[in-house]
TISE-238886 format. One record per residue (C-alpha): residue in three letters; x, y, z. Coordinates in steps of 0.02 Angstrom, whole numbers, plus 50000, padded with zeros to 5 digits. Layout:
<rs>
ALAXYZ ...
</rs>
This chain:
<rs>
UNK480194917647778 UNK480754907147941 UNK482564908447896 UNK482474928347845 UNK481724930848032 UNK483064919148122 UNK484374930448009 UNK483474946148077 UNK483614939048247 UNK485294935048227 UNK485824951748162 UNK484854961448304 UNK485644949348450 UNK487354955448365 UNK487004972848370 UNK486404973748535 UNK488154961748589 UNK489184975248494 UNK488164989448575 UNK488174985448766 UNK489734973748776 UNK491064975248647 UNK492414984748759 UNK493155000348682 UNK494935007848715 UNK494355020348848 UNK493415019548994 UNK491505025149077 UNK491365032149244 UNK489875036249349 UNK489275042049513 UNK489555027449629 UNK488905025349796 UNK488705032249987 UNK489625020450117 UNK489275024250324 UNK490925022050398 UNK490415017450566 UNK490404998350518 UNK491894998850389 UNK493125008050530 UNK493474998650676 UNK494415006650824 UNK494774995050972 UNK493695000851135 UNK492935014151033 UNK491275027351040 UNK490105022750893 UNK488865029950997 UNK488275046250860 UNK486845050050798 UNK487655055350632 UNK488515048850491 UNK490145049950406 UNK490385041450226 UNK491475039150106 UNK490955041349918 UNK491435031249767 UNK491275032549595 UNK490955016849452 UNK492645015849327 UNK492365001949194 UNK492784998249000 UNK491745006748889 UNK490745002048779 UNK489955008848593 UNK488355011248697 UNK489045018348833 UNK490195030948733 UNK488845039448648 UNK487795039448786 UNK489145050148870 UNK488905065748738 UNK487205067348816 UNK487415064248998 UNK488215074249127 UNK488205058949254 UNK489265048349147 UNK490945054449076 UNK492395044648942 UNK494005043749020 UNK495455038748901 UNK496565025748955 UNK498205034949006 UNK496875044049132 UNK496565026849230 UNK498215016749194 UNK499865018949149 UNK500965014249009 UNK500824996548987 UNK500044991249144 UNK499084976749149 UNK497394973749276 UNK498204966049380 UNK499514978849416 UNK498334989549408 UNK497204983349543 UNK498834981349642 UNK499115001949642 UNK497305002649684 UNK497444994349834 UNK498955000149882 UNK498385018049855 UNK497115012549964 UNK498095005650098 UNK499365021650101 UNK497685031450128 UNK496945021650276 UNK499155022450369 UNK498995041250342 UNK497225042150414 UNK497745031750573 UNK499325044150596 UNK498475057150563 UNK496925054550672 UNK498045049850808 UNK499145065350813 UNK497775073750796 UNK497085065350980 UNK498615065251061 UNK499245046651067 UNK500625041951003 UNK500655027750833 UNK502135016250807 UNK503055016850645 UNK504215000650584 UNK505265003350425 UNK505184984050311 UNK505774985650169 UNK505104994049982 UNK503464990549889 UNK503854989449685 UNK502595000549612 UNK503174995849439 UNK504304987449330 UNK505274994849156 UNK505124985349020 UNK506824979948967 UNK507634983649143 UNK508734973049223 UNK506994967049357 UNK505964964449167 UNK505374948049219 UNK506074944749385 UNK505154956149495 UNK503114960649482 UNK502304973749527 UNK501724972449703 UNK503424963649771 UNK504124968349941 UNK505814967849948 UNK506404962950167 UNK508354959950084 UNK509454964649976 UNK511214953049990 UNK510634943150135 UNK510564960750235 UNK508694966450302 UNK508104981250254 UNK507924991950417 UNK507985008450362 UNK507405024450248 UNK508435025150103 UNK509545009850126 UNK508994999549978 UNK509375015049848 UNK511195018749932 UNK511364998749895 UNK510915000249730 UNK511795015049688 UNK513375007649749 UNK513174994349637 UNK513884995549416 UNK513304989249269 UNK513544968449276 UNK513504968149459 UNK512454953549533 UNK511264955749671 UNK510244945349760 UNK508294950249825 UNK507234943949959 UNK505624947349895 UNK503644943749966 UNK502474937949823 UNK500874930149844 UNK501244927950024 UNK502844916949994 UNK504594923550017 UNK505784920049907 UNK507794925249822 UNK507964934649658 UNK509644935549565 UNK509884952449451 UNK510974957349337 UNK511184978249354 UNK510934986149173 UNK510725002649100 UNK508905009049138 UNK507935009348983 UNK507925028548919 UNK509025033849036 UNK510775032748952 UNK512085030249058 UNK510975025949216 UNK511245007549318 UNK509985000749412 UNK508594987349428 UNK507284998149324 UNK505854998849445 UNK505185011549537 UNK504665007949728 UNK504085016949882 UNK504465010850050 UNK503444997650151 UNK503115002350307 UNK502094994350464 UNK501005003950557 UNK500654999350764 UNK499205006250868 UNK498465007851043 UNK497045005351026 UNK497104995050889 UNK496315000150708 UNK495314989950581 UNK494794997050405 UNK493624985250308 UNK493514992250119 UNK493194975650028 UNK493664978649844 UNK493495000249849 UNK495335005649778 UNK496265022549775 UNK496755036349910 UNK495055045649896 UNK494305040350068 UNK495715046850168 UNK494755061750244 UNK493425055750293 UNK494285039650360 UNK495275050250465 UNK493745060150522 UNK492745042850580 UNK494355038350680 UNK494455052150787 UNK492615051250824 UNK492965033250895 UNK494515038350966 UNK493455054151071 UNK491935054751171 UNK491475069251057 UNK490265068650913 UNK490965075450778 UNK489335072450666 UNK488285082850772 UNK486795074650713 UNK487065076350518 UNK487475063150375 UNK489215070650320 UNK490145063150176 UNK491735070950063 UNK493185066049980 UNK494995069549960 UNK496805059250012 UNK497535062550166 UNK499375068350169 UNK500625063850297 UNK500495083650361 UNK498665083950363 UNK498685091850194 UNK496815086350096 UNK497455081049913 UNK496515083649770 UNK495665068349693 UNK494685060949539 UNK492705061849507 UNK492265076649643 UNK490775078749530 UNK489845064049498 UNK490375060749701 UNK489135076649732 UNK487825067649612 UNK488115051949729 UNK488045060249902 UNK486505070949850 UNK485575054849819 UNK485945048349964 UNK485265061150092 UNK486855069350121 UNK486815084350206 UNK488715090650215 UNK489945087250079 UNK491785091350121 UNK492705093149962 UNK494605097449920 UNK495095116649918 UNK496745111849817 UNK497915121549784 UNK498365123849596 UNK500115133949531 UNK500055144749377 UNK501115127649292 UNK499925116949338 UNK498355129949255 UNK499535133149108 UNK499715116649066 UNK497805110349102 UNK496815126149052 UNK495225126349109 UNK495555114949268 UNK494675119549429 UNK494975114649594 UNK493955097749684 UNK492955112049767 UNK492745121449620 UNK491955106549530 UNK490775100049666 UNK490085117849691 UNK489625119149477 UNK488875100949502 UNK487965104549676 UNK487265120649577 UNK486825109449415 UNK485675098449514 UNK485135108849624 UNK485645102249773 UNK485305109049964 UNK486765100350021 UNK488055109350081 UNK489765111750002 UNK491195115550115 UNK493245119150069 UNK494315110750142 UNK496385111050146 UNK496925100050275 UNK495975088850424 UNK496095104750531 UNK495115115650400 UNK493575101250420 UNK493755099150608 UNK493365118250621 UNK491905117450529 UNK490995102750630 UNK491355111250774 UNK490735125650740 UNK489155117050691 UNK487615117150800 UNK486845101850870 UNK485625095050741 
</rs>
């Protein structure tokens, strides 16, 4: 009798194991959190004098589970997300942290630039060299260079420009040798390649990676983001919006707790983002009172091939009017489009 209840035990300590942690091929997210910016943005000399809030909104991205999966089917604040929706062919965590991050970083130099121009003083912009944002397998780099590498030289020669490492490349044939200076894991140090065709690209030479360029961003007064281990280009708005109310003696807040969500372009352009819905879920529980949220634009391609798809705005509206909400949800295309509506807000 002892031994059938230890077996019983056993089988229900299994179950449960298979049930809340065996990882699935897909992931789970969830509404995340609210984060005040005043303490996460740091401008030199500036006025954190408000009354109000801005914050940024997250939302939770992890493996799924069997528990988890079905648990989505009756839940409309938790939602399966295949894998080619979170990563990309044959990328690892660790590369994919890396795009996190950088995504991240990309959002917070187009917020600075941004904010800036939009106050009238003038940013400094240095040109060092290209990022590798991934690596083909069976390309020449296939082993040599990692995702995250920045590249200062190619031949002994510094990379000082837009556009100089590609025209180096694309000088280059099939067999030629060329020597990197890469940064990796804050050590510098020489790679030798051998140019090869690019894998499913017949009669294309090159390194097989794809890169972006690396660029160094210099401030008066000086700028300090502090986002700890939040990833991706979602913040951007709203970062950009909590630097120019440091940068001004105006409150942009006027009183309220305001909190939103989209990437900042280079133009000022609001792009359109992932989890605008379970963000409203987030900021409503919070006490948010204003929720900007991406009016993007979407072609007839882009409906034809997704049908059904609706804008950021679009979804955060249906959600807002699913729970309920009193919060208000307000359009926005670019940084202007939000700075006109707080201004035309009354003191709270």
């Amino acid at each position: 009798m002892k031994a059938k209840r230890i077996g019983l035990y056993a089988v229900v300590v299994l179950l449960l194991l298979f049930l809340f942690i065996f990882p699935l091929d897909a992931y789970v997210s969830k509404p995340g959190g609210a984060y005040d910016l005043a303490p996460i943005v740091e401008v030199e000399g500036g006025d954190v004098n408000d009354v109000g809030t801005f914050n940024l909104m997250t939302i939770s991205i992890g493996k799924a589970t069997p528990f988890s999966y079905v648990a989505s089917k009756f839940s409309d604040r938790m939602k399966i997300l295949e894998v080619n929706k979170v990563r990309r062919d044959g990328e690892n965590d660790k590369e994919y942290n890396i795009r996190q991050k950088k995504l991240m970083s990309d959002s917070q130099f187009n917020a600075i630039t941004v904010a800036f121009e939009r106050v009238g003083i003038p940013v400094d912009i240095t040109y060092d060299g290209v990022f590798v944002v991934s690596v083909l397998t069976g390309g020449a780099a296939d082993g040599k260079l990692e995702v995250g590498d920045k590249i200062r030289k190619i031949d002994g020669e510094q990379l000082q420009e837009s556009g100089q490492f590609a025209s180096k490349i694309s000088g280059k044939g099939k067999g030629d040798k060329v020597t990197l200076t890469v940064d990796r894991d804050s050590e510098q140090k020489d790679v030798d390649l051998v140019l090869s065709e690019i894998p499913n690209q017949e009669g294309r030479v090159g390194l097989g990676v794809q890169f972006q360029e690396d660029r160094e961003l210099s401030t008066n007064p000086k700028v300090d983001i502090h986002t700890a281990e939040i990833g991706g280009p979602s913040a951007g708005l709203m970062f950009t919006l909590q630097i120019m109310n440091q940068l001004m003696d105006e409150d942009l807040t006027k009183g309220y707790n305001i909190a939103g969500t989209g990437e900042m372009l280079a133009d000022g352009t609001v792009g359109r983002i992932g989890g605008a819905d379970f963000k409203v879920i987030a900021a409503d529980r919070e006490g948010i009172e204003i929720f900007f949220a991406p009016d993007d634009y979407l072609s007839d391609q882009v409906i034809n091939a997704n049908p059904g798809i609706k804008t950021n705005y679009q979804e955060a509206v249906k959600m807002a009017e699913k729970i309920g909400t009193k919060m208000k949800i307000v359009p926005v295309r670019t940084i202007d489009d939000a700075l006109a509506y707080l201004r035309g807000l009354p003191e709270k």
